[in-house]
Each structure stands twice: as structure tokens, then as C-alpha cells.
C-alpha positions as CSV (number, residue, x, y, z in Angstrom):
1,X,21.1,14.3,-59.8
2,X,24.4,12.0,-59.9
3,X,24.9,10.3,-55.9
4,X,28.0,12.7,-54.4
5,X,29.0,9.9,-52.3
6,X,29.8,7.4,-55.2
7,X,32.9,6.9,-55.0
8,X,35.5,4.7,-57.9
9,X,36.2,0.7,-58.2
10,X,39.7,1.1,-56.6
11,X,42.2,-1.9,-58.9
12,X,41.7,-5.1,-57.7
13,X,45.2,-5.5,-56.3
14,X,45.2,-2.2,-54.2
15,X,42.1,-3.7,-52.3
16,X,44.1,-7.4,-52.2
17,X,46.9,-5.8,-50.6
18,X,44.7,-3.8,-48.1
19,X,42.7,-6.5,-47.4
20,X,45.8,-8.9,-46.7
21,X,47.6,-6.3,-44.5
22,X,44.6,-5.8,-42.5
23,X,44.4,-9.8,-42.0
24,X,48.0,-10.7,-41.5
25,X,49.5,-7.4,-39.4
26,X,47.9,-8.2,-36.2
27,X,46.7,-4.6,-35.8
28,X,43.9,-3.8,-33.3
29,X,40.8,-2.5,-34.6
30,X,41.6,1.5,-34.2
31,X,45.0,1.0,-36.1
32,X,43.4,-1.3,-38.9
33,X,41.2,1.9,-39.0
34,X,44.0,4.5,-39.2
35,X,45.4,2.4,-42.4
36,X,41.9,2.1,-44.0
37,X,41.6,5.8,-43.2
38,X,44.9,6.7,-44.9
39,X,44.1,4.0,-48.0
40,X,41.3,6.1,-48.7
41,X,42.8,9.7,-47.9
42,X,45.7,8.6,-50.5
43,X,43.4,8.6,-53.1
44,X,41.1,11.5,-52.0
45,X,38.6,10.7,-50.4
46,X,37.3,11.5,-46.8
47,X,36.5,9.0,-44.0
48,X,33.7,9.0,-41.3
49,X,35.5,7.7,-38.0
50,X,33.1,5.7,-36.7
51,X,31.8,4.4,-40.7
52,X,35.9,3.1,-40.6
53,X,36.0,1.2,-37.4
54,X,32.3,-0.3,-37.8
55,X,33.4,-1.4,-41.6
56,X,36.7,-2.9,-39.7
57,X,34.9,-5.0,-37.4
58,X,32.7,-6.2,-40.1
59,X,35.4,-7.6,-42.0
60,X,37.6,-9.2,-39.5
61,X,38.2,-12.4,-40.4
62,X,37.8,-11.5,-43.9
63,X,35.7,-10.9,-47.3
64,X,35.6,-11.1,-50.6
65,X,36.9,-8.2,-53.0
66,X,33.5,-7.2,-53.9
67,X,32.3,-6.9,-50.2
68,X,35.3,-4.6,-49.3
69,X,34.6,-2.3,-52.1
70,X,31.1,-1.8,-50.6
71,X,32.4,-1.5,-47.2
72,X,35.2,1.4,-48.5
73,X,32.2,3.0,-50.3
74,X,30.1,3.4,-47.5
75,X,33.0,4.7,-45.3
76,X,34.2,7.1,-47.6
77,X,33.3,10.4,-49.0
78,X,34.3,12.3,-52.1
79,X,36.3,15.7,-50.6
């Protein structure tokens, strides 16, 4: 039975620019988690509250591309 909660490799320069807005806006952490929560409702998917803010305080400060695709993927769910 295929995983329900797989969710797709977002491009590369979709995650960039998230990633970069999230470092350089100067958001606090519920507003960084609004704008993760509306990158991934723009493209379909749900988002667990609490998943969103945890996976924004794990990547203050930054990560890799690869890391925030796991992050996004854990946070998300396919509606």
C-alpha cells in the first residue's frame, strides 16, 4: 500500500526562495509558519499547525535544500 502522506520534490528554486524569505524577512516564528503554511496550501497540500511551527524552529538559522524538503514533508499532508 503506497504511503498517503508522500508528498512531491517541490523545484529546487521554489524551496530556495522559501527558504531565503524565511531567513532574510525577519518574521517571528508564527508568521514564518503562516508563509510555510500557505507555500504548501498553494500547491495542495494540508499542514499540521504545530508539525509547521516545530519544522520552523528547526530550521532557523538555516539548511540545506535537501533537509527542508524533509521538514515540508513531514509537515504536510496530501488533501
Amino acid at each position: 500500500m503506497a504511503d498517503e502522506r508522500r508528498i512531491e520534490k517541490f523545484p529546487m528554486v521554489e524551496l530556495a526562495g522559501l527558504r531565503t524569505e524565511l531567513l532574510q524577512s525577519g518574521m517571528d516564528s508564527w508568521q514564518a509558519a503562516e508563509l510555510v503554511t500557505t507555500f504548501l496550501s498553494g500547491r495542495g497540500y494540508g499542514a499540521d499547525p504545530d508539525a509547521v511551527r516545530d519544522l520552523v524552529e528547526r530550521l532557523d538559522g538555516g539548511c540545506s535544500l535537501d533537509r527542508m524538503q524533509r521538514e515540508l514533508e513531514r509537515a504536510a499532508y496530501v488533501m
